[in-house]
N, CA, C and O of each residue as an XYZ file, in Angstrom:
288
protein
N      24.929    -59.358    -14.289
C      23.586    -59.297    -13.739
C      23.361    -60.496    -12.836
O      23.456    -61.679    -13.163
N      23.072    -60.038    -11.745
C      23.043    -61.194    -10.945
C      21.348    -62.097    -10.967
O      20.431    -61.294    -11.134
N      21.086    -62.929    -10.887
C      19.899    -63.791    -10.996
C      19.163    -63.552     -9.179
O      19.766    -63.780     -8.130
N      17.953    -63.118     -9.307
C      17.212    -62.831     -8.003
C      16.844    -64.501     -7.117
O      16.015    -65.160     -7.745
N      17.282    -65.084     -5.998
C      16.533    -66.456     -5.716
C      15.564    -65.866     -4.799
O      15.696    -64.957     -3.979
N      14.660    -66.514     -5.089
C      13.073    -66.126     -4.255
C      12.758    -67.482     -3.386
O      12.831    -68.481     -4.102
N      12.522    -67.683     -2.413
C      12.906    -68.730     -1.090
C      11.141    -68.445     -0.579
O      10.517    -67.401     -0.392
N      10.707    -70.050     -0.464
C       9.522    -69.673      0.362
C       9.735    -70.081      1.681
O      10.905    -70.375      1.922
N       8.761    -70.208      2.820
C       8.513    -70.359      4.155
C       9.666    -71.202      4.287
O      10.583    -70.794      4.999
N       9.791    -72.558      3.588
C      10.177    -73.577      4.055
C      11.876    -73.340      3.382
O      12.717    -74.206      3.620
N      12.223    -72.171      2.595
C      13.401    -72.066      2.169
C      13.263    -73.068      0.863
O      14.455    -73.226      0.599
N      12.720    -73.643      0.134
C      12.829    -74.164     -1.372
C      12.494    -72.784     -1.777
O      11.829    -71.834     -1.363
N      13.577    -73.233     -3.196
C      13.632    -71.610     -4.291
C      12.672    -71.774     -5.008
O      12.718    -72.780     -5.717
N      11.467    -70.900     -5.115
C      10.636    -70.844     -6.251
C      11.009    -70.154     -7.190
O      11.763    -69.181     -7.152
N      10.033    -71.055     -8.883
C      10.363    -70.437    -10.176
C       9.150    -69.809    -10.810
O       8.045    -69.925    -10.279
N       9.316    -69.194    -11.856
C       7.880    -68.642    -12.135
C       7.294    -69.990    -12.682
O       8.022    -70.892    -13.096
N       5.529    -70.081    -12.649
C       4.831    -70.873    -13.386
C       4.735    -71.729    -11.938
O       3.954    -72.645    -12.199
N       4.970    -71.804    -11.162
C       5.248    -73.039     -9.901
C       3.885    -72.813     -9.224
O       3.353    -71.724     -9.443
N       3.129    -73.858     -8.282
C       2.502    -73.487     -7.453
C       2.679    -73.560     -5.599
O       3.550    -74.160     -4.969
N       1.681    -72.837     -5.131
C       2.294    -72.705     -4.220
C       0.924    -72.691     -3.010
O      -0.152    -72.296     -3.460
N       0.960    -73.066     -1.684
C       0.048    -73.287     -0.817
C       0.216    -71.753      0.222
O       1.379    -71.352      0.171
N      -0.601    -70.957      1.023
C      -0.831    -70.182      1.414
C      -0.710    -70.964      3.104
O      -1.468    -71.867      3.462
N      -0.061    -70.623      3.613
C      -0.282    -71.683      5.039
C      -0.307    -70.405      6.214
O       0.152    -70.364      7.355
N      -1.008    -69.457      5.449
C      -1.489    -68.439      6.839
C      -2.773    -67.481      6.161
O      -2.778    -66.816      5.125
N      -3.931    -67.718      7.271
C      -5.030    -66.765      6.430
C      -4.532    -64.929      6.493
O      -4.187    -64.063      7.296
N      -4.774    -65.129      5.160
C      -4.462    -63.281      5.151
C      -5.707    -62.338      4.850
O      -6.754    -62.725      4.332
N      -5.433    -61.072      5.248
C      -6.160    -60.237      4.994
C      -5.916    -59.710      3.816
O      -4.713    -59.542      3.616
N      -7.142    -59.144      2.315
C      -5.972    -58.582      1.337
C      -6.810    -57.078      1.661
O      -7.974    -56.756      1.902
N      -5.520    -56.399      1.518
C      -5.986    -54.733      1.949
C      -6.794    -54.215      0.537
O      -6.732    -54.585     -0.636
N      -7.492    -53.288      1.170
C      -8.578    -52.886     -0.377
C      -9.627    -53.671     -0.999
O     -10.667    -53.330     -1.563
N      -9.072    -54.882     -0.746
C     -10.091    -55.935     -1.003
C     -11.126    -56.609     -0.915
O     -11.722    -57.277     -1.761
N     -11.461    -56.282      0.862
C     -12.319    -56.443      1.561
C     -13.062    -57.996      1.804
O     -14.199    -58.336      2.130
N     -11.576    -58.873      1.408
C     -11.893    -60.388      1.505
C     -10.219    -60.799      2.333
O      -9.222    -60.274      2.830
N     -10.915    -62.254      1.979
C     -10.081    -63.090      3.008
C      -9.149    -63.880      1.953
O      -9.471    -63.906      0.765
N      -7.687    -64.689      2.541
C      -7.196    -65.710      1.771
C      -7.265    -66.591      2.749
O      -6.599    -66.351      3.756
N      -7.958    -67.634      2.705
C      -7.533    -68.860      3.599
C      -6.391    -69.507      3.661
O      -5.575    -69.299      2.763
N      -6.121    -70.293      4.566
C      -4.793    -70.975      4.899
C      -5.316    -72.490      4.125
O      -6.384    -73.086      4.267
N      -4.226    -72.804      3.344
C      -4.250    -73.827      2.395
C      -4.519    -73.695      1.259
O      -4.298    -74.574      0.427
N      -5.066    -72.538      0.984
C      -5.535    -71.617     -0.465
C      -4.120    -72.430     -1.608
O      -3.050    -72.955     -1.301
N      -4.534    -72.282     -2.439
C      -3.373    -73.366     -3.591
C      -3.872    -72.172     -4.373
O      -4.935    -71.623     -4.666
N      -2.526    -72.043     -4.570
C      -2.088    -70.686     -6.015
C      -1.250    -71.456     -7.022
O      -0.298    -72.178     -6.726
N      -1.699    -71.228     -8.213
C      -1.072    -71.655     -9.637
C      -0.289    -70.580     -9.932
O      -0.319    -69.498     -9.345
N       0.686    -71.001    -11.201
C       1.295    -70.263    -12.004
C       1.703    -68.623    -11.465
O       1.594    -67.622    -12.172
N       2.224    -68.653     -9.947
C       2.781    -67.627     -9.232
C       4.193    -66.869    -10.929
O       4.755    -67.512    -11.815
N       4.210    -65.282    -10.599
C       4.762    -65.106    -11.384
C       6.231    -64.067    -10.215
O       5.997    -63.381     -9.220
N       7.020    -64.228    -10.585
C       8.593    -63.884     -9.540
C       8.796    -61.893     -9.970
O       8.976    -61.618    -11.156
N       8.747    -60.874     -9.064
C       8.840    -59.974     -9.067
C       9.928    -59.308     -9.127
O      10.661    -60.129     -9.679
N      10.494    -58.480     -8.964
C      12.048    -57.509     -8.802
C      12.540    -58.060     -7.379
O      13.565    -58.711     -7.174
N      11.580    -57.654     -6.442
C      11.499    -58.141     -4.808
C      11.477    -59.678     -4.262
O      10.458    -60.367     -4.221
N      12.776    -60.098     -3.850
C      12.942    -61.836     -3.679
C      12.090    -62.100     -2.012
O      12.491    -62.923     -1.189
N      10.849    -61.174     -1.809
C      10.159    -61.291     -1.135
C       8.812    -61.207     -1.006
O       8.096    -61.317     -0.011
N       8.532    -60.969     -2.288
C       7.242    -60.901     -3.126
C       7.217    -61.744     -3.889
O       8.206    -62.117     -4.520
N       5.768    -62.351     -4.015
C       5.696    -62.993     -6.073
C       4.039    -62.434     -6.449
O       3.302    -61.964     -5.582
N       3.746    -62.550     -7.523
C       2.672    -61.689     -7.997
C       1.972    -62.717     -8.133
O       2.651    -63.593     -8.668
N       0.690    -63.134     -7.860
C      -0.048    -63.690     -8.673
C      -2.166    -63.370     -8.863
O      -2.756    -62.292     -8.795
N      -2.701    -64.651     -9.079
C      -3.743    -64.278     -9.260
C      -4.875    -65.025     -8.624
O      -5.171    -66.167     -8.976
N      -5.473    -64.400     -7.731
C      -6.828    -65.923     -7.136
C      -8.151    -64.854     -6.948
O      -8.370    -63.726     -6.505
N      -8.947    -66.092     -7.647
C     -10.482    -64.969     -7.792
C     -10.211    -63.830     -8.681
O     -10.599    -62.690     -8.423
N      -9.351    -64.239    -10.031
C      -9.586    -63.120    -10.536
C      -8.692    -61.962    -10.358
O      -8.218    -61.472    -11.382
N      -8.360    -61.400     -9.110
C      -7.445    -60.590     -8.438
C      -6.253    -60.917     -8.762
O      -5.774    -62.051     -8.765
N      -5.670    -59.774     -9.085
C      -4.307    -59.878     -9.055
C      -3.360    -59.335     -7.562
O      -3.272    -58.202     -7.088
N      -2.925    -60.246     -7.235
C      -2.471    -59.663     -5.561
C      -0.975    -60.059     -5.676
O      -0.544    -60.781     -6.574
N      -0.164    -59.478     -4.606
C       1.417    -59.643     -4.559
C       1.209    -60.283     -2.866
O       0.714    -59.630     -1.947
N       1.608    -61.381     -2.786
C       1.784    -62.265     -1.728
C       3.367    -61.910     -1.008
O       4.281    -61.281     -1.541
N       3.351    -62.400      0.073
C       4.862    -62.214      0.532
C       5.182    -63.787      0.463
O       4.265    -64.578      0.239
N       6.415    -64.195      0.645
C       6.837    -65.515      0.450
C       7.210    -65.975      1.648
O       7.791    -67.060      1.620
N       6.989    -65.287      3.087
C       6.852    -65.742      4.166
C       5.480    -66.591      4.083
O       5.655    -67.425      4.972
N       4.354    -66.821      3.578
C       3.426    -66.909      3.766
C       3.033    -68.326      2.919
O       1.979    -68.950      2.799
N       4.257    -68.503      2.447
C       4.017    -69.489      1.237
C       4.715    -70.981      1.015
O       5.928    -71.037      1.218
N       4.127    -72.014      0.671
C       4.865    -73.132      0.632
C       4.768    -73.942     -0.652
O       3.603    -74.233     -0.925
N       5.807    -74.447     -1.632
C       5.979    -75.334     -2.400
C       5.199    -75.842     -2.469
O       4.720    -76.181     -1.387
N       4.579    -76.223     -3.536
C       3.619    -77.757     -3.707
C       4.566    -79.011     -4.133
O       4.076    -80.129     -4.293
């Protein structure tokens, strides 16, 4: 079984529990809100997809892409 590495913007491998900075405002679909750029996400959780990670802000549970994302 091979181990998935999940790589953000800047190419550091994220782990689950890690946080992580948003450094592009997004739109979330369905949602009918905004994510700002600099937005700080906690305890990101690592998906099947080493281009996704799941997590949670405002409550919401949303799947971020990891283009979008940077190490704290």
């Amino acid at each position: 079984m091979d181990e998935i590495i999940v790589k953000d913007s800047n190419g550091n491998q994220l782990h689950d529990g890690d946080s992580v900075t948003v450094i592009k405002s997004l739109k979330v679909k369905g949602g009918g809100t905004n994510i700002k750029q600099g937005t700080t996400v906690k305890k990101i959780r690592l998906t099947d997809d080493p281009d996704e990670v799941d997590c949670k802000i405002d409550g919401m549970s949303i799947v971020l892409r990891t283009e979008f994302l940077r190490k704290k």
